[in-house]
C-alpha positions as CSV (number, residue, x, y, z in Angstrom):
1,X,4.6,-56.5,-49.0
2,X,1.7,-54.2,-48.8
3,X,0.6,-54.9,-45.2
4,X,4.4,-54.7,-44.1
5,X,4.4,-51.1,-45.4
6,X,1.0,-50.3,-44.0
7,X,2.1,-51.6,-40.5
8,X,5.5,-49.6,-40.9
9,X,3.1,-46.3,-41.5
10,X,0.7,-47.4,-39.1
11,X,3.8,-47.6,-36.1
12,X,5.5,-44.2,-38.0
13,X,2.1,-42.0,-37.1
14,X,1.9,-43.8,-33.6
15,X,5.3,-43.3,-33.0
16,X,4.4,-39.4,-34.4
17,X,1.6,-39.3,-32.2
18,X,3.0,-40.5,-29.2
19,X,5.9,-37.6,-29.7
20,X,4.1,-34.6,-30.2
21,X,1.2,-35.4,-28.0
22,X,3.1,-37.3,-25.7
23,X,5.4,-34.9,-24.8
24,X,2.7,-32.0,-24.3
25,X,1.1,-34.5,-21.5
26,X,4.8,-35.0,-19.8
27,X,5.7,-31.1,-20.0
28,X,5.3,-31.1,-16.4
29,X,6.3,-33.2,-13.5
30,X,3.4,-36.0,-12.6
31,X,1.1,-34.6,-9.8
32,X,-2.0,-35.1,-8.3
33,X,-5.1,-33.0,-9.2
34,X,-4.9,-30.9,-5.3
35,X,-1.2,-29.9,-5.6
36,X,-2.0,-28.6,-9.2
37,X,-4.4,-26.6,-8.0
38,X,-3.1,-25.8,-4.7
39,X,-0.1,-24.6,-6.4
40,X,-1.5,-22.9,-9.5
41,X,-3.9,-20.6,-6.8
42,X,-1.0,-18.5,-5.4
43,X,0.2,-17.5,-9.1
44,X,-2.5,-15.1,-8.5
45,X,-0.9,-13.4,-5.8
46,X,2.8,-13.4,-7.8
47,X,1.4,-11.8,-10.7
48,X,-0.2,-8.8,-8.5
49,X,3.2,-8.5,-6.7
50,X,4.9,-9.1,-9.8
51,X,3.3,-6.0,-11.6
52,X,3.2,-3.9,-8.6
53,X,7.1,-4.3,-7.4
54,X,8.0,-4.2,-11.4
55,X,5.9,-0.9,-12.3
56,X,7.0,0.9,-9.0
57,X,10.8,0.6,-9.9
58,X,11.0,-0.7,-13.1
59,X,7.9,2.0,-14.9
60,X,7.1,-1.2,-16.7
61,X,5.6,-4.4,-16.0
62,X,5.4,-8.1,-17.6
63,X,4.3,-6.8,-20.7
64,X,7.4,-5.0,-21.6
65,X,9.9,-7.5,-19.4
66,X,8.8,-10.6,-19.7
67,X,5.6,-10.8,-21.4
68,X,5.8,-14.9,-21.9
69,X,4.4,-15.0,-18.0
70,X,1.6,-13.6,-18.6
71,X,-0.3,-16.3,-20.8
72,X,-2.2,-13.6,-22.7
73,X,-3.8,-12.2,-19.6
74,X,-5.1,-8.6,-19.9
75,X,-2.5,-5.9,-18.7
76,X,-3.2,-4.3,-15.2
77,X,-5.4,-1.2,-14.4
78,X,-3.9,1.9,-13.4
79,X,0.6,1.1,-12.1
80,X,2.9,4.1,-12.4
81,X,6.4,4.6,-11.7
82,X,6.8,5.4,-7.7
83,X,8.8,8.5,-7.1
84,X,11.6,6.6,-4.8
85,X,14.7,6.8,-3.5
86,X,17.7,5.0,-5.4
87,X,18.0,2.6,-2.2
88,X,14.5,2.1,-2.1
89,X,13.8,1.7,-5.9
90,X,16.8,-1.0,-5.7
91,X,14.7,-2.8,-3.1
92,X,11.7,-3.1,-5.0
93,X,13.9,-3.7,-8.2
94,X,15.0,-7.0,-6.8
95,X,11.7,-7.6,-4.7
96,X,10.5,-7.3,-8.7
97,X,12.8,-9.7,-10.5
98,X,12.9,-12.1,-8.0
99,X,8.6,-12.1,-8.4
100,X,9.0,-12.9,-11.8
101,X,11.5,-15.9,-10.7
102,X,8.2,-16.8,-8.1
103,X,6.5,-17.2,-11.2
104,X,8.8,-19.3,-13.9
105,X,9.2,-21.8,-11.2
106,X,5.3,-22.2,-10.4
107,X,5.2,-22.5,-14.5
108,X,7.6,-25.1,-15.0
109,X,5.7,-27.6,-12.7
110,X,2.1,-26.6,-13.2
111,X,0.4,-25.2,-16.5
112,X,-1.2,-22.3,-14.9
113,X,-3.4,-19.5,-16.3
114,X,-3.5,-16.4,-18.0
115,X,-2.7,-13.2,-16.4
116,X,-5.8,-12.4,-13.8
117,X,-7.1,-8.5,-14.7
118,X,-5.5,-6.6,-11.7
119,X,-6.3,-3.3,-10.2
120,X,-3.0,-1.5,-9.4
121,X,-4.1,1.9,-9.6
122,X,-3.3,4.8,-6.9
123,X,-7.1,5.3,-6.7
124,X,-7.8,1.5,-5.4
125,X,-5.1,1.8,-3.4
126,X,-6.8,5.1,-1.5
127,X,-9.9,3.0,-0.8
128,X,-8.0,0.1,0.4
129,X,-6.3,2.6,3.2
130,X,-9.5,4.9,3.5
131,X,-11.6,1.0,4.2
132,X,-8.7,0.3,7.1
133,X,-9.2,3.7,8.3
134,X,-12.4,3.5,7.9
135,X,-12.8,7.1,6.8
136,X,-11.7,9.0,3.5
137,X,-8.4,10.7,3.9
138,X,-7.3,13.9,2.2
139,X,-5.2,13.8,0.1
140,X,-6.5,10.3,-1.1
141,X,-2.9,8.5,-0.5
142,X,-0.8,7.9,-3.4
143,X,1.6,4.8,-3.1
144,X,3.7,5.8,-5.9
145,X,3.8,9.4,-4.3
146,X,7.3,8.7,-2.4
147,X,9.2,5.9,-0.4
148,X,7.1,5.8,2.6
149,X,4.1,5.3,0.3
150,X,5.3,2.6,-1.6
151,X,6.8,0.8,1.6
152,X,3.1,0.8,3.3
153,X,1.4,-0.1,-0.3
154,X,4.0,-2.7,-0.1
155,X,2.9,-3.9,3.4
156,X,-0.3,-4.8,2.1
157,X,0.5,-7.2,-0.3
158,X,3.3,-10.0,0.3
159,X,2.3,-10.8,3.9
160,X,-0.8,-12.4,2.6
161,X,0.7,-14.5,-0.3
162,X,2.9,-15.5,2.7
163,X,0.1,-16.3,4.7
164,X,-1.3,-18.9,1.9
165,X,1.7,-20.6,1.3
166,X,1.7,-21.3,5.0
167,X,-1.3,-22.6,5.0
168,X,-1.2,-24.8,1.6
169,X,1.9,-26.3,2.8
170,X,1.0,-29.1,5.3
171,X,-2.1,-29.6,2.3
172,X,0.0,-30.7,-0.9
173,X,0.9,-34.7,-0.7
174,X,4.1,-34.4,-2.9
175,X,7.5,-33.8,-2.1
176,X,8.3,-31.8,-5.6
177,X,5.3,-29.4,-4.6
178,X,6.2,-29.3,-0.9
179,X,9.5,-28.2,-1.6
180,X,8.0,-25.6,-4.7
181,X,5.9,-24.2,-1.7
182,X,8.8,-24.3,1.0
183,X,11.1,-22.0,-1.2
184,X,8.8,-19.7,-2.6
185,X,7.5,-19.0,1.0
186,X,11.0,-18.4,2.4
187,X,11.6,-15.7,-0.1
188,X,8.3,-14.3,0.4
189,X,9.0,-14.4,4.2
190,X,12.0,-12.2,3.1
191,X,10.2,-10.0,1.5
192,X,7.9,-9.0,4.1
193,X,10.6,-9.1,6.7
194,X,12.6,-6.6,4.8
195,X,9.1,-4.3,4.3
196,X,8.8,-4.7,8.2
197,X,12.0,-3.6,9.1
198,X,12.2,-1.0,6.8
199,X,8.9,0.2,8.0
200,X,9.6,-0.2,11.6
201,X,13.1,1.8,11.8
202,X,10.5,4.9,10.8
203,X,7.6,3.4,13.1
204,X,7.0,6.7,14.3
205,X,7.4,9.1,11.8
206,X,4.4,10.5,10.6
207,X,3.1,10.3,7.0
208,X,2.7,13.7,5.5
209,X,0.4,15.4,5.4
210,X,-1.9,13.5,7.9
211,X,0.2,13.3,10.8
212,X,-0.5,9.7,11.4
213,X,2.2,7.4,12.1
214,X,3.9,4.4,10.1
215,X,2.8,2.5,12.7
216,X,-0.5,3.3,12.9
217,X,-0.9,2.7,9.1
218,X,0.5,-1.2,9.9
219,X,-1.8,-1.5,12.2
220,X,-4.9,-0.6,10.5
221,X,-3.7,-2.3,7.6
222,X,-3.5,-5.4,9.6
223,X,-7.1,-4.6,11.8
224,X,-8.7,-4.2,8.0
225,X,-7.1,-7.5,7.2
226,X,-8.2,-9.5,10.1
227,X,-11.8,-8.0,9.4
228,X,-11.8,-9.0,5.7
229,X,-10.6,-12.3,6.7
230,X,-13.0,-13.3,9.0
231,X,-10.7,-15.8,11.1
232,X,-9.7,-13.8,13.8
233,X,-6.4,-12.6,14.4
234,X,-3.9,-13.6,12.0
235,X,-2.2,-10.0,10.7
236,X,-0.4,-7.6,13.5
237,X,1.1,-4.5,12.6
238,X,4.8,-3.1,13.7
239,X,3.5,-2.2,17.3
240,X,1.2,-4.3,19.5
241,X,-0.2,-4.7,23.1
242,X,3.4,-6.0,24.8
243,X,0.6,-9.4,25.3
244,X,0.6,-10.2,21.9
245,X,4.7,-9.4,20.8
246,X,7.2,-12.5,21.1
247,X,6.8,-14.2,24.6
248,X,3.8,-12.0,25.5
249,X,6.5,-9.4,26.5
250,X,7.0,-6.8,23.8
251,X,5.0,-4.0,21.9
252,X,7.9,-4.3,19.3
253,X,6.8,-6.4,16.3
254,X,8.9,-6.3,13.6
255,X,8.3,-10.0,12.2
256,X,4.0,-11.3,12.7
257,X,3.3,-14.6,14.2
258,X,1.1,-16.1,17.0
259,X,2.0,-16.6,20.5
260,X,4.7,-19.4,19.8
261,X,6.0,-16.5,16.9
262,X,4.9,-19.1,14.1
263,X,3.9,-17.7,11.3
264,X,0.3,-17.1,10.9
265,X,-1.8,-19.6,8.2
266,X,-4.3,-18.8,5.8
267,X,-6.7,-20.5,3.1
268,X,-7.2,-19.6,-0.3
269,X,-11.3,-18.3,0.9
270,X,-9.6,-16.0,3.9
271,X,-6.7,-14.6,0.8
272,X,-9.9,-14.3,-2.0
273,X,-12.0,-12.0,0.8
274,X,-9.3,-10.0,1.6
275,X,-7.5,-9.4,-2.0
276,X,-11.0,-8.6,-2.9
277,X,-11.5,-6.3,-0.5
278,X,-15.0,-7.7,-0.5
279,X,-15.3,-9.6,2.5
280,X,-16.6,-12.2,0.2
281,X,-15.0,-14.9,-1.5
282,X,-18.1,-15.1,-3.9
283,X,-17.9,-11.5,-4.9
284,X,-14.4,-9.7,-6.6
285,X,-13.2,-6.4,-6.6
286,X,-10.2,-4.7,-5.4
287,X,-7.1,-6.1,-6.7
288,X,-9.2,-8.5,-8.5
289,X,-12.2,-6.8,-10.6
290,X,-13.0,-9.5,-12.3
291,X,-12.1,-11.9,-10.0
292,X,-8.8,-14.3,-9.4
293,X,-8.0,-17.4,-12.3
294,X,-7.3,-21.1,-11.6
295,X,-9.6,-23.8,-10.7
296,X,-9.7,-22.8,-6.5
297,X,-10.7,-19.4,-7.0
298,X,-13.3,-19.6,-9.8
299,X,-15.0,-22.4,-8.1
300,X,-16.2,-19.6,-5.2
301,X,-17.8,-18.1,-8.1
302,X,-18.9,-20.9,-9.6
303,X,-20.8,-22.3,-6.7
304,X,-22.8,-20.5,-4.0
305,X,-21.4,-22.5,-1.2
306,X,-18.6,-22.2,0.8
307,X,-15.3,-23.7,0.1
308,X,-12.9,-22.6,3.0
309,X,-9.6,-25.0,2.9
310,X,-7.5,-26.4,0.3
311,X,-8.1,-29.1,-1.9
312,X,-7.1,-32.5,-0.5
C-alpha cells in the first residue's frame, strides 16, 4: 500500500513538473536555433521605430502604452512630442501602433530580449544629418521641430529594418518564420513607401532655414548610409542619375531598388554599422549607445572577428 502511494506521488510531481515546466519550453512554436536568432535581431530595429513613431505622435512611448514589450529594457534617451500637423501626426500615429503590432508578433514566436537603451534624442539626430552632410548645420536640425523634420527623421529609420528583412528572408529554413518575416516586411515596405511619397510630393521645397532641398536631404541620407554600410550602393534617395531610376530611365525615385527595381538586401553587420553610426559593427553608438541585444548583435561584440551574414 505504501509503494502504491509513493508511485501515485512520485507520477503527481512528474505529471506537476512536466506542466509547469513543460509548458514554459512549448510557449513558443518549435524552431531551429538560426530562425530564433535571425528573427529575434530585427526586434532591435521595431523597438527604435517603435519609440520614435510612438513619442513623435503619441508624447509617450512603450513605457506608458504598452510597457509589457519592453522586457524591462531601460527607457530611451532624449524623444519629445514632434510639433506636427493633424494629418501628419495621424500618420505616424498608425506607423506607431502598427510598430508595436511588429513587435507582439515577433514575441509570440520567439522569446526575445529586453528593451535595447536607444538614443532618440534631437541632438543625435543633428549629428546623424550633420555626418550625411558632412558638415555641422545651423540650427542643428530638430526632427520633432515640424512635419518636414519628422518626415526626413523618419526616412532614416524604416528603410533599413526593410533592408534586413530582405536579406534574412531567403536565410530562415522554416515556413512559420518565413511567413513572420514576409508580413512584417510588407508593412515595413509600406511604411517607407508612404515616407517616400510624402517626401517626394515636396522634393523640392527647401527646408528652413538652410535652403536645402527635401531631396537633397534623401539623398545624403542615403550617400551616409551607403558609406556606413560598406556594401556599395544599396540606399537611393527621391532623385537619382535618370541611369539608376526604374529601367535606367528616370531621375524620379519614389520607391529604392536595384536595376531590376528589387528591393535592396542587407545583413545584420551592414544594419549594426549603420544604426551605429559607427561604421563598425564591433563598436556602438548612435541609436544604439550601448549597443543592440539578441544573440547576432552581441556576438560582434563579443568576438573580434567578422561576422557578415545571417546565421544558417
Amino acid at each position: 500500500m505504501a509503494l502504491h502511494q509513493l508511485s501515485t506521488t512520485l507520477m503527481l510531481l512528474l505529471l506537476l513538473h512536466l506542466l509547469v515546466f513543460g509548458c514554459t519550453r512549448s510557449q513558443y512554436p518549435p524552431l531551429p536555433k538560426s530562425d530564433v536568432d535571425n528573427l529575434e535581431f530585427p526586434l532591435n530595429l521595431e523597438f527604435l521605430e517603435a519609440e520614435f513613431f510612438s513619442y513623435a505622435s503619441f508624447g509617450r512611448g512603450l513605457d506608458d502604452l504598452a510597457p509589457e514589450l519592453t522586457k524591462g529594457g531601460p527607457p530611451p534617451i532624449g524623444p519629445e512630442k514632434a510639433r506636427l500637423s493633424p494629418f501628419i501626426n495621424d500618420v505616424v500615429e498608425q506607423f506607431a501602433l502598427q510598430e508595436f503590432g511588429h513587435l507582439r508578433a515577433i514575441l509570440r514566436t520567439v522569446p526575445g530580449f529586453p528593451r535595447p537603451l536607444l538614443n532618440l534624442s534631437a541632438a543625435l539626430f543633428a549629428t546623424v544629418i550633420n555626418n550625411a552632410f558632412e558638415k555641422p548645420l545651423y540650427p542643428p536640425f530638430d526632427p520633432y521641430a515640424n512635419d518636414i523634420n519628422c518626415l526626413i527623421a523618419s526616412y532614416i529609420i524604416p528603410y533599413v529594418g526593410l533592408t534586413g528583412y530582405v536579406g534574412a528572408n531567403p536565410k530562415l529554413q522554416t515556413p512559420l518564420a518565413r511567413r513572420l518575416v514576409a508580413g512584417l516586411l510588407g508593412v515595413e515596405s509600406g511604411q517607407d513607401a508612404v515616407i517616400r511619397a510624402l517626401l517626394y510630393e515636396k522634393a523640392l521645397f527647401k527646408v528652413d532655414p538652410y535652403n536645402i532641398t527635401v531631396a537633397e536631404f534623401t539623398n545624403r541620407i542615403s550617400d551616409l548610409r551607403n558609406r556606413l554600410g560598406k556594401q556599395g550602393l544599396k540606399d537611393e534617395g527621391l532623385v537619382v542619375p535618370s541611369e539608376l531610376g526604374a529601367e535606367g530611365k528616370i531621375d524620379g525615385n519614389v520607391l529604392a531598388g536595384n536595376n531590376y527595381s528589387i528591393s535592396y538586401d542587407r545583413t545584420p553587420a551592414e544594419i549594426l554599422r549603420i544604426v551605429y553610426s559607427t561604421g563598425n559593427e564591433h563598436k556602438p553608438g548612435g541609436f544604439y549607445p550601448k549597443g543592440a541585444n539578441g544573440d547576432i548583435a552581441r556576438s560582434y561584440l563579443k568576438e573580434p572577428g567578422h561576422y557578415d551574414s545571417f546565421q544558417v
